[in-house]
N, C-alpha and C positions, 0 to 999 in steps of 0.2 A: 307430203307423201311419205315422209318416212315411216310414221306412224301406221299406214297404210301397207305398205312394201316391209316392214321390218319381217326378215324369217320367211320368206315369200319367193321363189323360183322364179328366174326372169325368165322372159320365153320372146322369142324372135316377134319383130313387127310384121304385118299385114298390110299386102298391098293396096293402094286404092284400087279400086274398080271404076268403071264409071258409073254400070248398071247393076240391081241387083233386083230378082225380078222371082217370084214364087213359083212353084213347079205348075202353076194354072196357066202362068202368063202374067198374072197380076204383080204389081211391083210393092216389095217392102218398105218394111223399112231400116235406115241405112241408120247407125251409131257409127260417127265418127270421134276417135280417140287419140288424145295427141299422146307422143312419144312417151314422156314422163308420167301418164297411167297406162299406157300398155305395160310397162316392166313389172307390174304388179297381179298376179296371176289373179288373187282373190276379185281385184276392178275389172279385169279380162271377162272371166266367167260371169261377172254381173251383167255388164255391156250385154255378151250373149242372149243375155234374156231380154232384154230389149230388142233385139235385133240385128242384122249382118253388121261386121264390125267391120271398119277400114281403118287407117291410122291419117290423120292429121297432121303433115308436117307445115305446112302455108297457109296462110290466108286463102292464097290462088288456087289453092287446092280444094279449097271447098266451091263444090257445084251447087248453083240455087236450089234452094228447099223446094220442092216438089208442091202444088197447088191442091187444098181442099179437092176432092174429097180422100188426094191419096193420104197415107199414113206420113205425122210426121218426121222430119230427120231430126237428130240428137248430136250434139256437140261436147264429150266427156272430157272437160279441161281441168288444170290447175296450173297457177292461181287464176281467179276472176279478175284480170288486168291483159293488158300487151294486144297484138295485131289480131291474133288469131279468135281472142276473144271478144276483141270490138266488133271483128266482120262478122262472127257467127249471129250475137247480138243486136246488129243492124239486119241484117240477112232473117231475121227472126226464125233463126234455128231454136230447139228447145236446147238450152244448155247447163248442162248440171255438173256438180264435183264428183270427182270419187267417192268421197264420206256420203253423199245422198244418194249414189248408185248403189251403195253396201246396205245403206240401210232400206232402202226400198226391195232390195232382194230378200233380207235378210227377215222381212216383215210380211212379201210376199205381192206387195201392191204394187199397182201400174204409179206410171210417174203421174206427176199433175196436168192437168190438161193448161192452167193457162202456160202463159208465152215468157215467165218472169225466169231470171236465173236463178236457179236452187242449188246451193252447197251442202247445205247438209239439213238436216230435219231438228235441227237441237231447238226452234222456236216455234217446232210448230202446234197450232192451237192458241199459241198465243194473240192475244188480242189486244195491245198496247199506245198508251195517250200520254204525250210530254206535254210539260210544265215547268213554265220559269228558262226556257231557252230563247235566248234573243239572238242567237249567231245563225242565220239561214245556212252556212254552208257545214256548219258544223251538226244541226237539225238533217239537213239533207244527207249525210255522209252514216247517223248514225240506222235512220230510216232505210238509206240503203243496205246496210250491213243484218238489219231485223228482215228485209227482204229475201238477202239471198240464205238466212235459216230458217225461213220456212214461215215466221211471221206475219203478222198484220197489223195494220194502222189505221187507228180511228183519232181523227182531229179532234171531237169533245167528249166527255166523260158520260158513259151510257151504262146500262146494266151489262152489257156485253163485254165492254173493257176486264181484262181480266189483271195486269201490271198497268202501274203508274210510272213511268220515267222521270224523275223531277229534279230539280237543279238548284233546289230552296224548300226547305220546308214551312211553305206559305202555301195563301193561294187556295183558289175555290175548289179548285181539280183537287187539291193534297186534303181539303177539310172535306170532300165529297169520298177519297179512296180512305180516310180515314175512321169515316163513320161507317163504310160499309165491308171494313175490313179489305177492302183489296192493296195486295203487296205494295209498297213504297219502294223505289228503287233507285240507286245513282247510276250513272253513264257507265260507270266502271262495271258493270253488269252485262252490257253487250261487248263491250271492249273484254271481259275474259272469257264469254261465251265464241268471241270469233278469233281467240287465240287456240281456242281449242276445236279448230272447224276443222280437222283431221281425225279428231277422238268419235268413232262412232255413237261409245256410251256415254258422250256429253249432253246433257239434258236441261238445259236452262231454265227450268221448272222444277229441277228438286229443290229438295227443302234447305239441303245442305249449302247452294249455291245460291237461293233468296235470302239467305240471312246473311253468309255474308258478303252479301251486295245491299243488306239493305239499308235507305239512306238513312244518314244517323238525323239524329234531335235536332240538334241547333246548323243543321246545315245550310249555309248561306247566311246567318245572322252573325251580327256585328252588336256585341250586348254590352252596356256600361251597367255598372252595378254601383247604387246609392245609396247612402246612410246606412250601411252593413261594419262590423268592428272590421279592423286590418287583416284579424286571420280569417274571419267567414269570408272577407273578399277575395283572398289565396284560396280557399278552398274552395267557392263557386269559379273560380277564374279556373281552374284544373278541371273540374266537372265538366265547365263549358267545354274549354278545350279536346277532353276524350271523346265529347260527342259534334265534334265536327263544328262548333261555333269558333267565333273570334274578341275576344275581349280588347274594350275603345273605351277612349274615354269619352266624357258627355258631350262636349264639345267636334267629334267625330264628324267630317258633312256624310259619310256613307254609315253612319248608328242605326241599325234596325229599333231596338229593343231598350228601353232602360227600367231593370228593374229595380224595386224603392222596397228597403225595409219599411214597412208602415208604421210599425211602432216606432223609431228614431225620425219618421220623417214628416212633416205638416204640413209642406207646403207642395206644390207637385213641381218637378226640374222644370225650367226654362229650356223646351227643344220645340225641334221642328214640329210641325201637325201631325208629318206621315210615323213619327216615331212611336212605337208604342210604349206605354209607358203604363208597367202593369206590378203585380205585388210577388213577391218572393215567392207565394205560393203555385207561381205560372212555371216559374224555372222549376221547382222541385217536382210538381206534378206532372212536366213533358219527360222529366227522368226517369220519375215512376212506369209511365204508359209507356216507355221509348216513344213515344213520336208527339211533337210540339202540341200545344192545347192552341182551343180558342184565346187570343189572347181575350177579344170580347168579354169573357165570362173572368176576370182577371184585372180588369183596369182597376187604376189606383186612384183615379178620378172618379170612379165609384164608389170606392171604401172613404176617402174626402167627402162625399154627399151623406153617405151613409152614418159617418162620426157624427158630420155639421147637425144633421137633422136630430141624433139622439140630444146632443146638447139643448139644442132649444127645447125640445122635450121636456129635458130633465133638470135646464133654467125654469121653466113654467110651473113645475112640478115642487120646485125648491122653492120659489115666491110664495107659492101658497100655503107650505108648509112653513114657513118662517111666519106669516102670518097669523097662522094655527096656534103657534108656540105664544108668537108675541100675547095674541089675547090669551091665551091659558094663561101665563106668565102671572097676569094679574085677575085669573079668574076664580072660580071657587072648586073645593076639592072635587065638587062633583064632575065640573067641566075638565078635570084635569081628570080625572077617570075615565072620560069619556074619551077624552083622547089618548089616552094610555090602553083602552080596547081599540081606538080606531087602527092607532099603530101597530098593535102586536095583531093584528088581521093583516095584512103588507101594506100600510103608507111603508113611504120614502124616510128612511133615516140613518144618519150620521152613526158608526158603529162607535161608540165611550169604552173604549176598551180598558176594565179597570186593573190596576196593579193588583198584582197579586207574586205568588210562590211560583206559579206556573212559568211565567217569563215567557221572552220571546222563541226561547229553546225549541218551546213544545212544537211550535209551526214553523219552524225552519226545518227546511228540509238540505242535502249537501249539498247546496246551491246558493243556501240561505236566500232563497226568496220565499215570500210570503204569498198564499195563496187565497187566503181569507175574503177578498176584493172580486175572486175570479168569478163569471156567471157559470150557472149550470149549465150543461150543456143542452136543456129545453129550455134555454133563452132565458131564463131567470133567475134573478139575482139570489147571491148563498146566504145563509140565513142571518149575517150582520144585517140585513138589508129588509130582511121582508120578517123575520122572527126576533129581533133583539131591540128594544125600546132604544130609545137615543136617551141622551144625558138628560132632558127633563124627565121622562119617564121613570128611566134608574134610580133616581131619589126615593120612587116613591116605594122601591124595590126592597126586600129585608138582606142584610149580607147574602145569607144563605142561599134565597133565590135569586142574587147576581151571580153568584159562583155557580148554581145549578142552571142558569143560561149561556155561563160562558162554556159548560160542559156540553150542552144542546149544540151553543155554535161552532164549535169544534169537532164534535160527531154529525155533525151536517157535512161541514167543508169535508171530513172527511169520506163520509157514505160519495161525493159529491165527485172526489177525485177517483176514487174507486169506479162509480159510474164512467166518467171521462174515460180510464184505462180500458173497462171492461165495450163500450162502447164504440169509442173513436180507436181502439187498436185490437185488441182481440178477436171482436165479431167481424172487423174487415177482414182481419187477415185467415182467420176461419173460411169466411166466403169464397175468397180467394185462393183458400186450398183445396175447393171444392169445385174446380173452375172447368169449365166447359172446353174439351181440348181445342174444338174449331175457333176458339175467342179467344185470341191472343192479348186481350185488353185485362182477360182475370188469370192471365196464368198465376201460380202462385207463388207468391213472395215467397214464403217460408214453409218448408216440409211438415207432417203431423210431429213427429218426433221433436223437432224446434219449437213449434210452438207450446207444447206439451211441458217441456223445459223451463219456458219461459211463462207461460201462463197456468200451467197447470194446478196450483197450488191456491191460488187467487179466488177463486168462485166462493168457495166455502165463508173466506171470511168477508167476502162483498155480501152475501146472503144473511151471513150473522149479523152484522151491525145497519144491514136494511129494518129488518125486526126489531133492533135495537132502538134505532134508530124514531122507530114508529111509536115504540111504549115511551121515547121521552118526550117528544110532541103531546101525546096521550098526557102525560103528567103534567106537563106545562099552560096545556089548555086547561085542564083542571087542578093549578097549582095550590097548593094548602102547606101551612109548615108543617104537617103531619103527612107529606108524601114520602114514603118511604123510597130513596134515590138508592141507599144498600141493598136492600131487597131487590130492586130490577137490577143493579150490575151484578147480584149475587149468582140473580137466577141463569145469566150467558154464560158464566165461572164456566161450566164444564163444557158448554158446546165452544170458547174460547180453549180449553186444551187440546181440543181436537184439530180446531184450523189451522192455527199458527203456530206450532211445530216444522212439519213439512215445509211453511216458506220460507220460515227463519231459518232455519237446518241448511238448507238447499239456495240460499239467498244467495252466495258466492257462486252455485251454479248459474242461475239466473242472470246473474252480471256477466260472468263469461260467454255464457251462450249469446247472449243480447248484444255486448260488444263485439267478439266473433261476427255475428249478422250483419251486423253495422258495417265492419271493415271488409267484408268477401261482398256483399250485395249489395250492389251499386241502387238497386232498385227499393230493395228494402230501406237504404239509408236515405233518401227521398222519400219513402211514405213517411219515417220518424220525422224529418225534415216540415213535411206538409202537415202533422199530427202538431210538429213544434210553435208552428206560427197559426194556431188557432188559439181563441180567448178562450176557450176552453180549459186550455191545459198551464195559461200563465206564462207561456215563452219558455217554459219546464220542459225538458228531454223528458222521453218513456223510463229511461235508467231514473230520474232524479225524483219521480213521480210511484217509484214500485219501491223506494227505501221505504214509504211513508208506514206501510202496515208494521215495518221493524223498530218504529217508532211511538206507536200509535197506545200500546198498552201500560209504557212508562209517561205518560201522558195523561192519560184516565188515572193511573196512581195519584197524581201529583194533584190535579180537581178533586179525589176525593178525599184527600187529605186538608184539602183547602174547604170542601165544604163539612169537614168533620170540626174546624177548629171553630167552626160560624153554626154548631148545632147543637144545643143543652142537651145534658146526659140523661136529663127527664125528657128529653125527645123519644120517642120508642125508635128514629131511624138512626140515632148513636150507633145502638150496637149492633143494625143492621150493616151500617155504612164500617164500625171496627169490623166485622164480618166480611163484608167484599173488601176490604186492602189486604187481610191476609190473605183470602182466595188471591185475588192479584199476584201478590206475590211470590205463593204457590205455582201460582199456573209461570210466572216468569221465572223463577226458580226453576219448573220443570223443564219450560224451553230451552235454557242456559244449559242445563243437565246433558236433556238429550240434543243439543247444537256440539256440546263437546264429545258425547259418542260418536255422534255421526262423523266428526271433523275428526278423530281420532280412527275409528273404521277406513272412512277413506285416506289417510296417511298411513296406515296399515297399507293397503294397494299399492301407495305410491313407493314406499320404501321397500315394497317385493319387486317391482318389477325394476328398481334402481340395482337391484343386490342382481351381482349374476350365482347363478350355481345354488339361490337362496332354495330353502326346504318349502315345499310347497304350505305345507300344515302349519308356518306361521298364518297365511293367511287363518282367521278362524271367526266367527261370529261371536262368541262371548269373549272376544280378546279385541285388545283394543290399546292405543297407542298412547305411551307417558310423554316420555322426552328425549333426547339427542345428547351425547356425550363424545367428543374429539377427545384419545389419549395416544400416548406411547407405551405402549407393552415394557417393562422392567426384568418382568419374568422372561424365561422361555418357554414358557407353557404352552400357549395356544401360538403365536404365528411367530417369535421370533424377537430376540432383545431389540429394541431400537424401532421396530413397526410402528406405525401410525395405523390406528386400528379406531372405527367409531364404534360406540353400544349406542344401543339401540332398546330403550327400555320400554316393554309393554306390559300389561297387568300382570301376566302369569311367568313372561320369558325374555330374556334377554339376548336380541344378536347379536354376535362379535362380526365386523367384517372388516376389510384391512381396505384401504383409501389406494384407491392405484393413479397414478401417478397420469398427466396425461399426454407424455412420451407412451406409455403403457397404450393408450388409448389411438395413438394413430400406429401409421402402417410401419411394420417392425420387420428386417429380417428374420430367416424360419433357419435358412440353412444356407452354405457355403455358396451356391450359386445362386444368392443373390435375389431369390423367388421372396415375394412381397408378398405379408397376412396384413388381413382387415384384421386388428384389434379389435377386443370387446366394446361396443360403446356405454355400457353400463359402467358410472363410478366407483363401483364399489364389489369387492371379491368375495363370498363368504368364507369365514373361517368356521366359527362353531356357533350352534344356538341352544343359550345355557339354560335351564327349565331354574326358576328361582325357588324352588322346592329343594337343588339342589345346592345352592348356595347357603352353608351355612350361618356363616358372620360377616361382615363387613368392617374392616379396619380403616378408620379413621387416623393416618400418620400424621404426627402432631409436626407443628411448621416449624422450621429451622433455619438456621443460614444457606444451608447443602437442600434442603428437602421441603419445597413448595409445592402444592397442589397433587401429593400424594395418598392413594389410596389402596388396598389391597382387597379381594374376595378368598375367603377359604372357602372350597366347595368340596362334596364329597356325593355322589353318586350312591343310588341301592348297590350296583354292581362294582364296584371301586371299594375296596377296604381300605383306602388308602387316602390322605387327605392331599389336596392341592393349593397351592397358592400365588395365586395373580393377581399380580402387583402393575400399578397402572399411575404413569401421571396424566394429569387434565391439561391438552393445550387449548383448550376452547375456550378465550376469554371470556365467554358472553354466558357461561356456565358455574355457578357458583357450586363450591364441593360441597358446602354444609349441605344447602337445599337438595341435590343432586343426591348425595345419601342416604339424605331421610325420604326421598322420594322412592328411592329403592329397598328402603327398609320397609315403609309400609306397605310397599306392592308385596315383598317377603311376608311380610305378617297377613295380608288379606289373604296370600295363598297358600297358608299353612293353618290359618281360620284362629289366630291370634289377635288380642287385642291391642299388646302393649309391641309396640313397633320399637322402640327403645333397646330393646332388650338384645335387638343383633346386631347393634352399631356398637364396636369396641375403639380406645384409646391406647393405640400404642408409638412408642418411639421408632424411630426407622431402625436404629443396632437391632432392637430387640427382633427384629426379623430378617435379620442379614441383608439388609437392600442396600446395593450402591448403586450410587448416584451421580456419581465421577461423572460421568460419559454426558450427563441430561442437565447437572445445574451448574454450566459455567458461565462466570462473568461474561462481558462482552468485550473484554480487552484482552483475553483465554477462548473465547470462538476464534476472535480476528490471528490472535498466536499460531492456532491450532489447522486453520483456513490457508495461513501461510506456508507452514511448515507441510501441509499435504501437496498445496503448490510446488513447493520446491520439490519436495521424492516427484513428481510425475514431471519436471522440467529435466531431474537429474537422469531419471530412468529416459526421456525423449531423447535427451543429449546421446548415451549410451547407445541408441538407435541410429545415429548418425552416419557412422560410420556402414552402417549396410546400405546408408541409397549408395555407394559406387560400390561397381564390379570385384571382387578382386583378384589378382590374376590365379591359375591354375585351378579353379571350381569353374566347374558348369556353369553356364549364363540362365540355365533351365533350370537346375535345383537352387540356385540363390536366390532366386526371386519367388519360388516358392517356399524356401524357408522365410523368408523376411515378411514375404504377404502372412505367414503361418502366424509369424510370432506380432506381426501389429496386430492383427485381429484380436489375440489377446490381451496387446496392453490396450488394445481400443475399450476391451472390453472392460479389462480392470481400472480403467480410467473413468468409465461413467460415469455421470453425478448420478446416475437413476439408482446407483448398485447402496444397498445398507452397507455398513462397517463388515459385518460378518463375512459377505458376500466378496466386498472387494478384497479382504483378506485368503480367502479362498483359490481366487483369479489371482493374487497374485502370487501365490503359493505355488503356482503352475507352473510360472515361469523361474521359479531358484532352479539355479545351476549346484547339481550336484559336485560342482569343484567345489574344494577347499577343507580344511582340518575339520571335522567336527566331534575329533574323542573326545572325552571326559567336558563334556559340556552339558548341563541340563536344556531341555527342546527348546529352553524360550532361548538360550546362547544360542543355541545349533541355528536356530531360527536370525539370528539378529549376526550372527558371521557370515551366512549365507549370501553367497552375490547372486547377483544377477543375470541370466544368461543372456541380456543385453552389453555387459561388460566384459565376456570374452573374442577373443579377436576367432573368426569364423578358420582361420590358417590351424590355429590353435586346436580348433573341435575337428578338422579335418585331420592330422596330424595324429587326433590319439589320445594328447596332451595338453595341457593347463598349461605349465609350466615347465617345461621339458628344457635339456643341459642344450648351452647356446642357442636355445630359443629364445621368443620374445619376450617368455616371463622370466627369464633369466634374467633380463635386464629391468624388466623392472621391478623383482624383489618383494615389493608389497601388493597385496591381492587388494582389487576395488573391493568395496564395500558398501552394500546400496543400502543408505539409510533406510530403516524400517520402525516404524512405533507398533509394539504389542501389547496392549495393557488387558491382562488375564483380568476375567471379570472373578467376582467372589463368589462363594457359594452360600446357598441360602438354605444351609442345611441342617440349624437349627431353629426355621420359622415353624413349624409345626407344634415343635416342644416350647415355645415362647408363646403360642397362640392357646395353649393348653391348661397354660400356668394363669390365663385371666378369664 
């Protein structure tokens, strides 16, 4: 009732009456309302429309229902329990809840004519049949609860039923609601429908609450899983698990289910009769559908029948054939022709795969399995088998045409996989994104966009090497050593630069999108699953089967290299076949080319949206991406002596951006009270982006004891009469300076349309450009010196702070703790590791005390006498004085002195005139 009453005006009870009777004479009808819905004005005004209202407080108070043909009486309770609801019940009053009195006003309808209790209308229409419950009181209780919302029960499963209740996903009822689409559902379905039997707009029919109620996969199964590796059994034992099943072992007496790798497993487990006992592909395809298969269509006692009989088959088929050979063996050339056409028509034969240059390379795919064995996906064997003579045959073969069959069986197997991909994964998953909304059996796996990603590039070259494909059959049935083999690869040369660009380009897309899918889509990763364990595909994942086109062209190279060395130069297809390897070549040479723009364009992308504050106009279409450089700035030109700054070099232009730190990167205070900023999440800051039109020379500083991995730029602007120079060392081990120069010298020379690159790389000593180095190459035993010596100034300067955590007497207790809160925030600040040398000398500039001598001293004395306003006693600054007659610096005579290191950088003020003179 809360739900009911919430925000609702209580309004006084109504007396019983005994009679209540129409202005004719004729008598009404009487709505009796116990206490706890009369408080409720919105249930009040309902009641009213049904008829004279009274209230309810006893069993005894209700007067027997009045006899056919008067009108009958009504009983508005909650809950449907207790005395008052049993006698109404028994007494066969009509007795409904408030949530069904609301909604029947609210709709406009008369109550229901039978005699049943109604709370609320959340089930009604529905038409509902359980399955798999064996608990009578627990069936009776839930039956009850579908009653009193407005529901119906049908004992067996009819076009009418419209939910399934089930308790197991088994069972004739679940393989009846499954094939005709009607909802599947667990108990927990009415148990959250009649928690919400106060909620008006509770509807146990929307979509939102059938799904999730609906009962999952393996619900009620108990699954042992056989002959699978250790981690495929980890990862179906989770599977099972999210979908409501239980993982046992074989030996289990409550085991539903045992499913068997078929390829690792030959003989079928030792279990019970009622156990089923089915193939990998029953688990991945109830994941796919969401809801469990026939196991029937899945037994592994079937796929056993089904191996047993090929073998005899293909024993019988072998007998005969050995007996074939045996007599050829010692028969005459002609019968050995004869059977060298019977064969190459499809007898059964043993593939001789001869050595050669090619190796096992060319058909390994990243899995290094071999696919050469696998049948086509129309049932027939790849062309080892029905196209390639066996080792009698071969003999009779000339070199040339053994290497020009092992090129045939190799553009088979592969036209073969292609088919498999284009077939068993693309056209489904197309179908299925074309899916019929009322059929929840094709929704679809993968969106257009995805699949698009992942297949889109593939058509082109499955269609090129189908044709291809077809002219080498054509040549092989009509084979002659005057078949020109260059001539037909020459002639696909160009419609090959056209297809595979785009996959090979985009190949890295492809894998991410794919593995993406795999990891978010429980459902998709069960079709791959059930695509895996087909002879089809070799036990080969879709990722390990879509490398092969990225392979397939250095492949074809290497056969025709092998059939050029087996072909006289008085051959006319010599120089056809030197003719298609440099095409080949070309064409892979161009792929490489444009694989490296692309990969170069989109790292352009990536390193814009890394840079915050970056210049939009680096992105650019004819610009395009070199390589990566980690330095520390020397100069102070662009952001600052001591920065760690990357470049970022691309054909025309160079970013400078400085590396932030990732304290930088989380949440930082902004101002004194304490208010918290989101940080940039971007690494990287822009400082400037140099156009390399601008850059004049490039200084090469030769290596020294003091000056490792040093380089410098002169640059000069049209607008700049002035020259600049930034000086830079390399801390990015994995970057070598020579390379790294001359890579920016030639990007220099192509964008100033120069040929000799050489010409702006110069050779100078460090003096000769004023650079120090002091600061950047010290020893490790002068870091760890210099590490300690900063330690102690900030232990000595803490100490000096000591003395403000107590009070001291005659200062405010309000202005001391505001000066000391003042002055730590400063050394907080001057103490960070995040601050550069510059900086923290700055911070700590802030805080010298203007006590103490500082005449006839140059700034860097002034500087290095200067104490510390942590070292004067606070009596002292209140006072007026430092050192005042019988004060406390009286006695103590010598001023503290807060160690300080200052080391003036040098100037580099004649690098211009040194760069001028070479």
């Amino acid at each position: 009732m809360d739900e009911l009453s919430k925000g609702m005006p209580q309004t006084g009870s109504i007396g019983t009456t005994d009679k209540f009777e129409e202005s004719d004479g004729s008598p009404s009808t009487v709505v009796y309302v116990n206490e706890t819905c009369l408080e409720c004005e919105r249930v009040r005004a309902a009641c009213e429309r049904l008829g004279a209202v009274a209230a309810a407080r006893a069993p005894d108070a209700l007067p027997p229902p009045p006899q056919p043909p008067a009108p009958p009486s009504y009983l508005i309770t909650t809950p449907f329990e207790g005395e008052l609801f049993d006698a109404a019940h028994k007494a066969k009053y009509r007795v409904l809840g408030p949530t069904a009195v609301l909604q029947l006003a609210e709709r406009d309808e008369p109550p229901p004519a039978n005699a049943r209790p109604l709370y609320s209308l959340a089930m009604r229409g529905a038409v509902i049949c359980f399955s798999g419950f064996r608990k009578k009181d627990e069936l009776t209780y839930l039956i009850t609860l579908i009653h009193y919302m407005g529901g119906s029960i049908r004992k067996d499963m009819s076009s009418k039923v419209t939910h399934l209740i089930a308790a197991a996903a088994t069972g004739d009822k679940y393989r009846y609601a499954s094939g005709f689409r009607v909802p599947v559902l667990a108990r927990s379905w009415v148990d959250a429908c009649w928690e919400r039997r106060d909620d008006p707009s509770c509807l146990a029919t929307d979509d939102t609450i059938i799904k999730e109620h609906k009962l999952k996969v393996f619900a009620g199964a108990r699954v042992c899983f056989v002959g699978f590796p250790e981690e495929e059994t980890l990862h179906m034992a989770e599977v099972l698990a999210s979908n409501g099943g239980v993982s046992c072992p074989l030996d289990d007496p409550d085991c539903t289910h045992v499913v068997v790798d078929e390829h690792n497993t030959g003989v079928a487990p030792d279990c019970s009769p009622r156990v089923h006992v089915v193939k990998a592909e029953w688990f991945w395809a109830s994941v796919q559908n969401e809801e469990a298969q026939d196991e029937q269509d899945y037994l592994f006692k079937d796929y056993l029948d089904e191996v047993s009989r090929r073998s005899s088959v293909g024993a019988g088929c072998c007998a005969a054939t050995g007996a074939d050979e045996a007599g050829a063996a010692a028969g005459t050339p002609t019968q050995l022709q004869r059977l060298r056409k019977r064969k190459l028509r499809g007898g059964d034969a043993a593939l001789h795969k001869r050595r050669s240059s090619v190796g096992d390379a060319v058909l390994l795919s990243l899995s290094n399995n071999l696919l050469d064995c696998t049948p086509s996906p129309d049932g027939k064997q790849l062309l080892e088998e029905s196209e390639v003579p066996d080792n009698v045959v071969r003999k009779l073969l000339s070199p040339r045409q053994q290497v020009f069959m092992e090129l045939l069986q190799t553009e088979s197997n592969y036209v073969g996989i292609l088919h498999t991909i284009v077939t068993m994964f693309k056209l489904p998953l197309e179908e299925k994104a074309e899916h019929d909304p009322d059929n929840s059996k094709n929704v679809a796996l993968l969106n257009n966009t995805e699949l698009k990603i992942i297949f889109g590039n593939l058509p082109p070259i499955y269609e090129l090497h189908q044709r291809m494909l077809e002219e080498l059959r054509y040549a092989q049935a009509h084979w002659s050593e005057e078949v020109s083999i260059g001539r037909l690869v020459l002639k696909y040369t160009p419609d090959m630069v056209k297809a595979y660009p785009p996959f090979v380009n985009f190949f890295e897309n492809t894998k991410e999108m794919l593995q993406q899918c795999d990891r978010e889509n429980p459902r998709f990763h069960a079709f791959l699953k059930i695509g895996q364990t087909k002879p089809e595909c070799g036990r080969q994942s879709l990722q390990e089967l879509m490398i092969r086109p990225v392979q397939r062209l250095p492949s074809i190279s290497l056969l025709l290299e092998d059939i050029l060395k087996h072909t006289n130069k008085s051959n006319p297809d010599h120089c056809a076949l030197v003719s298609a390897l440099a095409g080949l070549r070309e064409v892979m040479s161009h792929i490489n080319e444009d694989k490296r723009k692309t990969e170069g364009q989109l790292q352009m992308f990536d390193i814009y949206n890394d840079i915050d504050q970056c210049p939009a106009h680096l992105v650019s279409s004819h610009r395009s991406f070199v390589s990566r450089c980690e330095v520390v700035e020397l100069s102070k030109e662009l952001s600052g002596r001591g920065d760690h700054l990357v470049l970022f070099l691309f054909t025309d232009t160079m970013e400078v951006c400085k590396k932030r730190s990732k304290a930088f990167n989380s949440k930082s205070p902004t101002n004194g009270t304490g208010t918290m900023r989101i940080g940039s999440s971007k690494p990287y800051r822009h400082i400037s982006l140099m156009p390399l039109s601008t850059v004049k020379c490039v200084v090469d500083i030769r290596e020294t004891e003091d000056c490792h991995n040093l380089f410098a730029l002169m640059c000069r602007s049209n607008q700049e009469l002035k020259e600049k120079l930034y000086s830079f060392m390399i801390t990015d081990e994995t970057v070598e300076k020579t390379h790294f120069l001359r890579q920016l010298c030639r990007q220099m020379a192509n964008t100033v349309c120069k040929a000799d690159a050489d010409k702006f790389l110069t050779c100078l000593e460090s003096h000769q450009l004023d650079i120090d180095t002091s600061d950047f190459t010290l020893s490790t035993l002068s870091k760890v010196s210099k590490f300690a010596a900063r330690t102690r100034i900030k232990l000595e300067a803490m100490a000096g702070l000591g003395g403000w955590l107590r009070a001291e007497p005659g200062v405010g207790l309000l202005d001391t703790w505001v000066l000391r809160a003042h002055l730590l925030a400063q050394v907080g600040r001057a103490f960070s590791f995040n601050k550069t040398p510059s900086k923290l000398k700055r911070a700590m500039s802030s805080m010298i005390s203007p006590f103490g001598s500082t005449s006839n001293l140059t700034p860097a004395s002034q500087l290095a006498q200067m104490r510390l306003a942590s070292c004067n006693n606070i009596n002292e600054m209140g006072a007026g004085g430092a050192c005042g007659a019988g004060g406390a610096g009286a006695a103590g005579g010598e001023a503290l002195v807060a160690p300080l290191s200052v080391q003036p950088t040098r100037k580099a003020a004649g690098a211009a005139a040194a760069l001028r003179r070479f």
